[in-house]
Each structure stands twice: as C-alpha cells, then as structure tokens.
C-alpha positions in Angstrom: 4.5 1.3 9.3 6.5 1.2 6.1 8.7 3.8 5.7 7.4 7.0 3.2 6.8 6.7 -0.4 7.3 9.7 -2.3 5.0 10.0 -5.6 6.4 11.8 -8.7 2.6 10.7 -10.7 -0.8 12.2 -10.7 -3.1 9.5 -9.1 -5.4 8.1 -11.5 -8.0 7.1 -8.6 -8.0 7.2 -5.0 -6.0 4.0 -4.1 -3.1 5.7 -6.1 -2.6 7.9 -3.5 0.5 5.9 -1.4 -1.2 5.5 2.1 -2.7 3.3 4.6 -6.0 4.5 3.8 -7.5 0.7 3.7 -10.5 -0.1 2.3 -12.7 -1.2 4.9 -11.5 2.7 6.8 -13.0 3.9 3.0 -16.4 2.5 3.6 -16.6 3.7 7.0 -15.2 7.3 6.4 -18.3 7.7 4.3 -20.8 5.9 6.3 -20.3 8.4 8.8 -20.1 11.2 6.6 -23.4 10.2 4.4 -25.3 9.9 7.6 -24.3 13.3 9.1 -25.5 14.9 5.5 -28.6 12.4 5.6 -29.2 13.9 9.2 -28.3 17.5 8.7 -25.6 17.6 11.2 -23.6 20.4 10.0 -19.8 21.5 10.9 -16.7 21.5 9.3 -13.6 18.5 8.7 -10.4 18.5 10.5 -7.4 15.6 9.7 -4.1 16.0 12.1 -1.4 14.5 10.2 -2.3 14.0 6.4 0.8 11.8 4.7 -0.2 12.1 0.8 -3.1 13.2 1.3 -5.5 10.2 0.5 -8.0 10.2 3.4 -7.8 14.2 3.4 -9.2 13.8 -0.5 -11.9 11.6 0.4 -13.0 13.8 3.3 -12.8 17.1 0.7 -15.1 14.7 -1.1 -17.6 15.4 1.6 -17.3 19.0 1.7 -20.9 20.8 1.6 -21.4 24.5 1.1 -20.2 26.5 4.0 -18.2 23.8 5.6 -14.5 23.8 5.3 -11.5 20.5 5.5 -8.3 21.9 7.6 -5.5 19.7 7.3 -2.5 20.0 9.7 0.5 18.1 9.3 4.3 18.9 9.7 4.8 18.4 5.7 8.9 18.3 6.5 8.9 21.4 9.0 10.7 21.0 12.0 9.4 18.4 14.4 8.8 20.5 18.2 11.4 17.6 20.1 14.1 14.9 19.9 11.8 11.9 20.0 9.1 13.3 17.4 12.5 14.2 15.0 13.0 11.0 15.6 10.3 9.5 14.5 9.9 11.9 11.3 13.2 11.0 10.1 11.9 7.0 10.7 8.3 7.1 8.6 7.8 10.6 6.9 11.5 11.3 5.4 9.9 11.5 1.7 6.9 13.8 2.6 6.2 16.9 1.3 3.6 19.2 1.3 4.2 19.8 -2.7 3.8 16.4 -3.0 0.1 16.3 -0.7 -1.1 19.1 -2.8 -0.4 17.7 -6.0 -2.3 14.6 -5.3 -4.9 16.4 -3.4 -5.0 18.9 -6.6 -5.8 15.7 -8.7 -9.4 15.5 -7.3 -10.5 19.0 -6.3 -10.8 22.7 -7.3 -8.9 24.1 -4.4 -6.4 22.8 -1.8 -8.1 22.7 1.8 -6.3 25.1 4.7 -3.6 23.6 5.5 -1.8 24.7 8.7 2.0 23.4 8.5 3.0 23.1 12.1 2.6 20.3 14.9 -0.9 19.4 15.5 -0.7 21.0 18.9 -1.0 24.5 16.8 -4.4 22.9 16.0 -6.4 25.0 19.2 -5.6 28.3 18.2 -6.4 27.9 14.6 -9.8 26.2 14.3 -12.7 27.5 16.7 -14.1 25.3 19.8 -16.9 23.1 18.7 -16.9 24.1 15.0 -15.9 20.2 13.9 -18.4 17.7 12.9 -15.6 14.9 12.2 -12.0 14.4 13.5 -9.2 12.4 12.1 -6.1 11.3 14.5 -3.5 10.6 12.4 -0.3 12.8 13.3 2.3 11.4 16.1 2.3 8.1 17.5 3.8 8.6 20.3 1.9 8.9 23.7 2.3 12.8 24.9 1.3 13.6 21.3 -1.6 11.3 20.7 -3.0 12.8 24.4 -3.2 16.0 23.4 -4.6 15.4 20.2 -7.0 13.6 21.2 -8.0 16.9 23.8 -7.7 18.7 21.5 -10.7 16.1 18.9 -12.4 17.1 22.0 -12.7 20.6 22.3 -13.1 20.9 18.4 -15.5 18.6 17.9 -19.4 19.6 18.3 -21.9 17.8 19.7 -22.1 14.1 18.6 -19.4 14.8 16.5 -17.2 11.4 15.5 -13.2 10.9 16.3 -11.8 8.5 14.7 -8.4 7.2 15.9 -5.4 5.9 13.7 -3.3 2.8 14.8 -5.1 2.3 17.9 -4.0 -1.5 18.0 -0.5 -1.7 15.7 2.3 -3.2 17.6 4.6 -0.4 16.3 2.8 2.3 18.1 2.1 1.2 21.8 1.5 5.1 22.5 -1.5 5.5 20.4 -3.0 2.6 22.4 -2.5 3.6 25.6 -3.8 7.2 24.6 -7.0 5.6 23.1 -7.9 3.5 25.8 -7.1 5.7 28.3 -9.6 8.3 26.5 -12.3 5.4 26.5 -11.9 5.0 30.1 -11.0 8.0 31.8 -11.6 10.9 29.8 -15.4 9.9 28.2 -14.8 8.7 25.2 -17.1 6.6 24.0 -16.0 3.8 21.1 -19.0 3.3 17.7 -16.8 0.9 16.1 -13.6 -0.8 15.8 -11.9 -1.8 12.4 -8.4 -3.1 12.3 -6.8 0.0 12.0 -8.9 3.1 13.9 -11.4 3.5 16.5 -14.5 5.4 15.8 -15.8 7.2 18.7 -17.9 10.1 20.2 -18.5 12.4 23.0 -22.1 12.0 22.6 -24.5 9.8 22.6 -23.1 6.4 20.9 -26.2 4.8 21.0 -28.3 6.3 18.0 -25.0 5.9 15.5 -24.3 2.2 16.9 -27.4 0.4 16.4 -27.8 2.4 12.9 -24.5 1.0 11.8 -25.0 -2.4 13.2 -28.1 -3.0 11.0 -26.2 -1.3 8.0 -23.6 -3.5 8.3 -25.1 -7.0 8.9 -26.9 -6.1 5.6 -23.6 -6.8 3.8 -22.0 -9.4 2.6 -18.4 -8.2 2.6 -18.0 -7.2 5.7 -18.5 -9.4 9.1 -19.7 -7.4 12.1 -19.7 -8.6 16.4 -20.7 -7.1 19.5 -18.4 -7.5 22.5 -18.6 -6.0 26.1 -15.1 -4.3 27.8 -15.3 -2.4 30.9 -19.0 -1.0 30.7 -18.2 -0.1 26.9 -20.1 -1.9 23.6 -17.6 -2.6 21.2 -18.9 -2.8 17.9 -15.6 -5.1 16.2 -16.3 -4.6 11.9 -14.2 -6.8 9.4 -13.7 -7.4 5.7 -14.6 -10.3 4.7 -13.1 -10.6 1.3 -10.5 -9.2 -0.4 -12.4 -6.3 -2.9 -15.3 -4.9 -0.6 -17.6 -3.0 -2.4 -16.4 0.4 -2.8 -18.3 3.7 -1.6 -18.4 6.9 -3.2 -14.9 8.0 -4.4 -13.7 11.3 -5.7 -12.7 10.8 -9.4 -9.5 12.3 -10.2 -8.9 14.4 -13.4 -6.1 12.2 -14.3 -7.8 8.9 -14.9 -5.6 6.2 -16.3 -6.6 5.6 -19.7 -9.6 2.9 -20.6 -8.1 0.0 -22.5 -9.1 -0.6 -26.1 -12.2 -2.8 -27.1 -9.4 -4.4 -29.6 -7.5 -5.9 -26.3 -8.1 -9.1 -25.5 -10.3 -10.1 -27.7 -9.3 -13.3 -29.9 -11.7 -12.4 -33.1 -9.7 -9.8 -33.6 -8.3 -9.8 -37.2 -5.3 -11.7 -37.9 -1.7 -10.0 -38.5 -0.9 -11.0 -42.1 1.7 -13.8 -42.5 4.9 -12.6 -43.7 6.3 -14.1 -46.7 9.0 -16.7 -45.3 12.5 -15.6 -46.0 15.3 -18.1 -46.9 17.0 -19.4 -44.3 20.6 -17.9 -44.2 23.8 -20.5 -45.1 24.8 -21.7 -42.0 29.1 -20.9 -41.5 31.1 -23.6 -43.1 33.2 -23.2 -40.0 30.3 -24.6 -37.6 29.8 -27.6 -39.8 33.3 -28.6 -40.6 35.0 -29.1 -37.9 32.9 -31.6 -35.7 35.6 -33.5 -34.2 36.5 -30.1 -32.4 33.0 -29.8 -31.0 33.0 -33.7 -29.7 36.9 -33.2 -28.3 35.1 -30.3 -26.1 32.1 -32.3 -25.3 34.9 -35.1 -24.1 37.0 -32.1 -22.0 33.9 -31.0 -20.3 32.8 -34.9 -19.2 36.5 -35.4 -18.3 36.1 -32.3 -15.9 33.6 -32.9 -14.2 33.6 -36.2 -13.1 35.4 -37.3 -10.1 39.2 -37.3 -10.0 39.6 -41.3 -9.6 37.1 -41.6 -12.9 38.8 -39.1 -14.6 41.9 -41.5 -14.3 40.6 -44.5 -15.2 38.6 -42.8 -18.2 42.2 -41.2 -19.2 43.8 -45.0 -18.9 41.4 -46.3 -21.4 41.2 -43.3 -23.6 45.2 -44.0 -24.1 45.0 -47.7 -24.6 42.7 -47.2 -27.4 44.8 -44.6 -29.4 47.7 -46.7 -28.8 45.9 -49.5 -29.6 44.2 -47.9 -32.8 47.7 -46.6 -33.8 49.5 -50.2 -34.1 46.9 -51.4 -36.2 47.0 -48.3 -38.3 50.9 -48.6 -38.5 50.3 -52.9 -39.4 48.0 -52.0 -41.8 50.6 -49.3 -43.8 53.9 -51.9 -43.3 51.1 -54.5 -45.2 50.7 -52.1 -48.4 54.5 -51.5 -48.5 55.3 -55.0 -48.9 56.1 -56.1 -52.5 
C-alpha cells in the first residue's frame, strides 16, 4: 500500500477522493447494496477503518430512511499496541479525521457517526445483528483482522454481506490468513472474489451467487469464473478493460467546472493578425567582428579532439601563418623597391 495522501481539495467526483477504492470494488459495493433495497432487506452500514473516506461516501450514498452509516477508524488517535503504531506511522501518517469529513462533507448533508477509537470499540457501540453490510478495512495485521472479522459477525443480520479488504496483497499476509481461516473454520461463506476484497456471508450464499453470476456474465467489462476450493464455490470477477462502466455515484457539490463549447473546436474565429512590427537593428558588435566568432569556433574543435590531433592540427595551423606571413613580408619588400 502506498503510503497516505493528504488532500488539501474538495473532491470534484468520487475518484478524487485519494484511496484504493478501485473501480471494479465500485460496481460491486452497489450491486449488493441495489439488491438489498430491491429486496427489502433492511439494516444499517458499518466501515472499520475509513482512510479519506471514499468508500464510506459511496456507502452514505446508500443510506435509506431509518438506516444509519457508522464509520470507525483511528483518524490519528493512539494506535492500542507497538505493532499497530507501527503500522500507522507506515501507511496512515497523513490521515486525519478533518480531512475524512471534509471530503465526506463534499457529497452529503451530514457526516455519518463516526466512533474514533480502534475497531475493537466497534461491539459496544453498534447493537448485535443491526448491520445489513460490513466493510473490513482497518488493521492488517492478523490479531486485528480476527477480531474484526468476529466482530462483521455478531453485527451483521441475517444474510447480511462482509466484504474483506486486501485479502490476497502480498503486503498484508495477516489479512489472508484471517480470511481464509474464517472461510474454513469459522463459517464464512465467500459470494465473490475481485482482486482486492472478498465478499462473503453468514447466510445462505446461494440465492446472492447465482443472482450475481447471471448479472455479471451479462457484461461486457467485466469477466466472471467459477472455481471449486475446499467445499467452497468461488465466484473469481475481473475487469476486463480499463474504464468499466460506472454505477451510481454520489455527486459532489464541488464539481469541477464543465469546459467551454469554445475549446477545442477549430471553427472557432480566428485571433486577428497583429500588424508586423519592424525587426529591431541587430548590434553592430555581433556583425563586426566575425573573425572572433570563427577563432572560437576553431578553440572549441581544437578542444575537443584528441590530444595527438590536436598537435598535428596545431603543426599545420603554424606552418600556414608562417608560411602566409613570408609571402606577406615578400610581397611589401616588392613595393619598396624603386
């Protein structure tokens, strides 16, 4: 992970939030989300570690009436031991929760609860099976990433979805031996795979699975395969080109302004000519003196070629001035004869 980026501008869309938010995470935020609305399924949101805020905004995005978005996240508070003080000071040295709520100001009325404290606080501030969708983003490291994902757990209601940051990056080892271990020991059930996060459930993976297959495989931007691991159907999703076609985005009030029509366009009407002006007098000194300019051009070629050139060059460059100064001094003792 790169290390923080602080922002001192207000976001003029989504993907001006600094973040690794990536676009293909984008379109399957709010798959899930859409389809929990299209199905009733009410509860509220919950993000453990927020950064800038940039999936936090799209998930306030998806707020209904009644619900509620709780974000928790250190924000620069003390980190609970050594090794996660260690890792703050690494990644998050430039975060700040001014900094979150300004950007997550930028799209929405009013900032979401946020509970500044390690995501182990989470438990005591958000009530057992109130959560409808879970986002694991805080620590990466392995005592951390077990206990949040207890924690997703006990929060989450029924057939609620988890979803997993950094499951597979080869900076954070911990949060893969957390995930997995989930997946095979503690009932965890994987939807999807993208190349960031695992998407997973408590419930009933079925239903969601085969819904989001057929979704999917209808799109021509994003490549979709079914493997088997262990008993478990993982549904692997990939981008296929560069700009996937984007969902349903928050619009910030901040929007970076539209160019002109005028831009660009070559019928535009023509700047009008300037009347030419006269050419200044070039410095007599520049002009009259080009036997200086020609002795430097000579000094330069004698300095840069080889030494035993430069010699022989010098040798012949001598004969000829001697050489052109006898005839000159012939040619005068001729005129001063009577």
């Amino acid at each position: 992970m790169a290390t923080a980026q602080e922002t001192h501008e207000y976001p003029g869309e989504l993907n001006d939030v600094p973040g690794w938010f990536w676009p293909l995470d984008q379109v399957l935020f709010s798959w899930f989300l859409e389809r929990q609305e299209r199905l009733d399924t009410r509860g509220d949101l919950l993000e453990l570690g927020a950064y800038l805020g940039k999936s936090a905004i799209l998930l306030g995005h998806r707020l209904r009436d009644g619900e509620k978005l709780t974000v928790c996240d250190l924000f620069g508070a003390e980190p609970p031991d050594a090794a996660n003080r260690a890792e703050a000071a690494k990644s998050y040295s430039s975060l700040t929760r001014q900094a979150f709520e300004r950007n997550y100001l930028s799209f929405h009325d009013a900032l979401p609860t946020i509970i500044q404290a390690p995501s182990s606080a989470v438990v005591g501030e958000v009530a057992p099976g109130s959560c409808r969708f879970v986002h694991v983003d805080a620590s990466h490291l392995y005592e951390h990433v077990e206990g949040d994902i207890g924690a997703a757990k006990e929060l989450l209601g029924p057939d609620g979805i988890v979803v997993l940051d950094d499951f597979r990056s080869e900076h954070t080892p911990g949060v893969a031996v957390a995930a997995w271990e989930a997946v095979l020991n503690r009932g965890l059930r994987p939807v999807c795979l993208s190349s960031q996060k695992l998407y997973g459930t408590w419930g009933d993976p079925e239903p969601v699975r085969e819904e989001l297959i057929a979704a999917f495989r209808g799109r021509d931007d994003i490549a979709v395969t079914v493997e088997q691991a262990a008993g478990h159907r993982l549904v692997r999703t990939r981008a296929k080109v560069k700009r996937l076609r984007p969902p349903s985005l928050p619009s910030s009030r901040h929007p970076a302004p539209v160019p002109s029509p005028e831009a660009g366009r070559t019928d535009a009407a023509p700047v009008p000519e300037q009347a030419p002006q006269p050419r200044p007098a070039r410095p007599a000194a520049r002009t009259a003196r080009p036997s200086a300019r020609r002795d430097r051009t000579r000094k330069l070629a004698l300095d840069l070629l080889p030494p035993l050139v430069t010699r022989a060059v010098r040798r012949y460059l001598a004969a000829q001035r001697a050489k052109a100064g006898g005839a000159g001094r012939a040619a005068g003792a001729a005129q001063s004869r009577p």
